[in-house]
N, C-alpha and C positions, 0 to 999 in steps of 0.2 A: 707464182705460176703453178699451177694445180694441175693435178691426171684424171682421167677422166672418170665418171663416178659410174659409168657402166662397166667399169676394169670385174673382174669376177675373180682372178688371182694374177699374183703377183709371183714370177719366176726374173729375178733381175739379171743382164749379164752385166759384165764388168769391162765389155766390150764397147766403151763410149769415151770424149772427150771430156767431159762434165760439161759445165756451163754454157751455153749454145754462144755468141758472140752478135748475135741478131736477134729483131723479133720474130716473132714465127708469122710467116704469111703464105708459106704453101703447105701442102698436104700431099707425100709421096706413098703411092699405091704400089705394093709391088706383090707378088704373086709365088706361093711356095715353091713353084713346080713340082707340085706332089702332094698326095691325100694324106694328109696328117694332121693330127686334135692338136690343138690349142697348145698344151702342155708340153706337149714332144715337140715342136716346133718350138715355145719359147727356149727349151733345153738345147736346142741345136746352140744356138747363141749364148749359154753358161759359157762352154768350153774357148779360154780366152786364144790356142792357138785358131778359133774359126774368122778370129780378127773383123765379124760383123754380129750387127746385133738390129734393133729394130724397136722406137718406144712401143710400139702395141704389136702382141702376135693372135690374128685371129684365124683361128683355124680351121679345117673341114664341121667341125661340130659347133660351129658357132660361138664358141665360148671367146671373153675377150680376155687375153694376159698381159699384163704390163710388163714392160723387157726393160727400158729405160726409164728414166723421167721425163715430162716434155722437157725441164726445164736445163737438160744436156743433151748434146747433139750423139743421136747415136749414128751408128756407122752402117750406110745401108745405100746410099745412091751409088758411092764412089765418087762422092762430090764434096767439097768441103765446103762450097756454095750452097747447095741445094741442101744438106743435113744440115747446118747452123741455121737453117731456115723454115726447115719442115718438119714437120711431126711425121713419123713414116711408120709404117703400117703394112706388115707380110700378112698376106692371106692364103689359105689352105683353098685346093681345090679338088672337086669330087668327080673328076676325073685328070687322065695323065693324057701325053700330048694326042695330038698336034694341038687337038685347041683347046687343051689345058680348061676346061670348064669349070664355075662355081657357081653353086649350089642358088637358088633362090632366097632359101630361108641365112646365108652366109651373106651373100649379097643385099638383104635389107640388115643387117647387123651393120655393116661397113658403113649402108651411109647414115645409121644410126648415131654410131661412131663420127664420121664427119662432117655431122650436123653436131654436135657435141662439142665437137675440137672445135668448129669455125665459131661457133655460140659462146664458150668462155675465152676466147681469144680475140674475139671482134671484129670476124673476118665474114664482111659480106659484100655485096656477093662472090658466092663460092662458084670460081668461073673454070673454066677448060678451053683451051686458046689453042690448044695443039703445039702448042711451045710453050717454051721455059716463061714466059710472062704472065701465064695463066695462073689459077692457087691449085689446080691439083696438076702431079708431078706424075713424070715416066721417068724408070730408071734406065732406059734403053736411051735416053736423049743423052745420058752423061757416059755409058757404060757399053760396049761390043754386045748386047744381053738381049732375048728377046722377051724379057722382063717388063711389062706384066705380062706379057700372052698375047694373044690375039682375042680371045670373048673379054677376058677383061679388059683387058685394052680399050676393048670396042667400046664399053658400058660406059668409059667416063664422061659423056656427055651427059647422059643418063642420070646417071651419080651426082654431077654439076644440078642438073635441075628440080632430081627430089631434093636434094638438100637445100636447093634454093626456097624451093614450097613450103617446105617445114621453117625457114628463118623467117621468111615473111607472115607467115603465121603466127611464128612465135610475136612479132613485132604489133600484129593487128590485135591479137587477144593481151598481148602489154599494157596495150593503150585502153581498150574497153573494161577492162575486167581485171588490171594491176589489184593485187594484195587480193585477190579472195581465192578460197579452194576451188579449183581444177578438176573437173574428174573427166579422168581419163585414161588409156590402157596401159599407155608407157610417158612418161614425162615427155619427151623426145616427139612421140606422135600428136602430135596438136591435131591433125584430124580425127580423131578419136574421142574429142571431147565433146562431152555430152551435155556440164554444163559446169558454172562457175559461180560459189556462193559465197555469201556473209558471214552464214552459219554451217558451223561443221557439221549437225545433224542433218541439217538437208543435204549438204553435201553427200554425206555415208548415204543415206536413204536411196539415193541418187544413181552411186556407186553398186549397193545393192542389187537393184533394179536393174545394172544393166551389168553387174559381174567384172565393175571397174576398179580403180584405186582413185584414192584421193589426194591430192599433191601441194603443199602449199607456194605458196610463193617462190621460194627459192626450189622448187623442184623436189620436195623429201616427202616420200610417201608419209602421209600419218595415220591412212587407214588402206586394209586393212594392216596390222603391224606385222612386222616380217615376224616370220614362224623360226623359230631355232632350227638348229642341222638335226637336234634330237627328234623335235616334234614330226618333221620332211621326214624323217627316216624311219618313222614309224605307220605315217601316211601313205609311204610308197609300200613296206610288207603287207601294210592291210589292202594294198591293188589301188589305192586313191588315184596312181598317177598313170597308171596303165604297166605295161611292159614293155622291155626292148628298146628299140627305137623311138617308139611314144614316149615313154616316159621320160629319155635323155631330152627328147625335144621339147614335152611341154614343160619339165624344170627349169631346164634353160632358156626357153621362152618367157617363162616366169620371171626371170634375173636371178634366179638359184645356181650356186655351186653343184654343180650335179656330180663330180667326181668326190669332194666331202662329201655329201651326200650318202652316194653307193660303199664310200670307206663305213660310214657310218650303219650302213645297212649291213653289212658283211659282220662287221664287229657286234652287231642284235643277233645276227643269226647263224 
């Protein structure tokens, strides 16, 4: 049982059962109540008296953290049904209540993310039933909680059906175009793809031409090749990546560590 490959850091709590006791067949969405990055949310869940924890914490800035393994149940519905069962998943939101809002660019991370989880675990379709028989989860059906919110709450249907677009996608270009390179912006996005070849030159050429990547088979970029934290960090003092805001986002948009990153920018300068 594997984590997912768009994880960007690893902050683990200690706060789980180990081993789950089931296979995984739902996906529990639950909602930070509060604007906080990735990394200080997965910290919330280090400290073992918070007695919860969450396998992925993705937070206001997008970035994705592994907290658990999938392959132990972590501690997050208050269900020992639903956690042996789900892969759960706290998200950060960019604004605080009443209707607790997340972010756009936050919200295609998620069902990046749960298009990922249902794809290596063989969970299709990825449905929302408004009950516990659906595959994605509310933590309010097990819990007094109005976890996930009301906007996100709202989205899961939403959620159910990109994600459904992107598996059935994945399944039609399996069939046509199995074993050749991919090009396209994020493995994940199958509409993005431009085209899929024999040869990897054409492919790059391809890639090129339209400022894409190239993916093999099992999803692994081979071109362009990821850049080190040193190369990034020398990219972003010379302005390559913009400032501020921009630049947190197109890194991270990128699949870069951006907080290594700026460690690493800091220690240059």
């Amino acid at each position: 049982m594997s984590n997912s490959p768009l994880v960007q850091s690893t902050i683990r709590s200690p706060n789980h059962s180990g081993r789950r006791n089931q296979k995984i067949t739902k996906i529990a969405i639950h909602h930070a109540a509060g604007v906080i990055n990735s990394r200080n949310l997965a910290g919330v869940f280090v400290l073992r008296s918070r007695l919860a924890s969450a396998n992925y914490n993705l937070g206001s800035d997008g970035v994705i953290v592994l907290g658990v393994d999938e392959s132990n149940r972590a501690w997050t519905t208050s269900s020992s049904w639903c956690d042996n069962r789900a892969v759960t998943i706290e998200v950060g939101n960019s604004t605080r209540g009443p209707q607790w809002l997340v972010s756009d660019y936050v919200l295609n991370r998620l069902i990046d993310l749960v298009t990922d989880i249902c794809r290596r675990n063989g969970i299709y379709p990825c449905t929302y039933t408004g009950g516990k028989d659906g595959v994605l989860q509310k933590h309010e059906w097990y819990k007094n909680t109005n976890c996930p919110g009301p906007y996100l709450g709202s989205k899961f249907p939403y959620i159910a059906s990109e994600v459904n677009k992107r598996l059935r996608g994945d399944k039609t270009v399996s069939k046509s175009v199995g074993g050749l390179y991919r090009v396209r912006k994020f493995w994940s996005e199958v509409n993005s793809q431009k085209g899929a070849f024999k040869n990897l030159d054409n492919a790059k050429r391809c890639a090129d031409r339209f400022r894409l990547k190239v993916f093999d088979a099992n999803g692994k970029i081979v071109y362009p090749k990821d850049k080190t934290i040193d190369q990034l960090a020398r990219e972003v003092i010379s302005g390559k990546w913009g400032n501020g805001e921009e630049r947190k986002r197109r890194l991270i948009n990128a699949g870069y560590d951006y907080y290594a990153i700026q460690r690493r920018v800091n220690e240059l300068i």
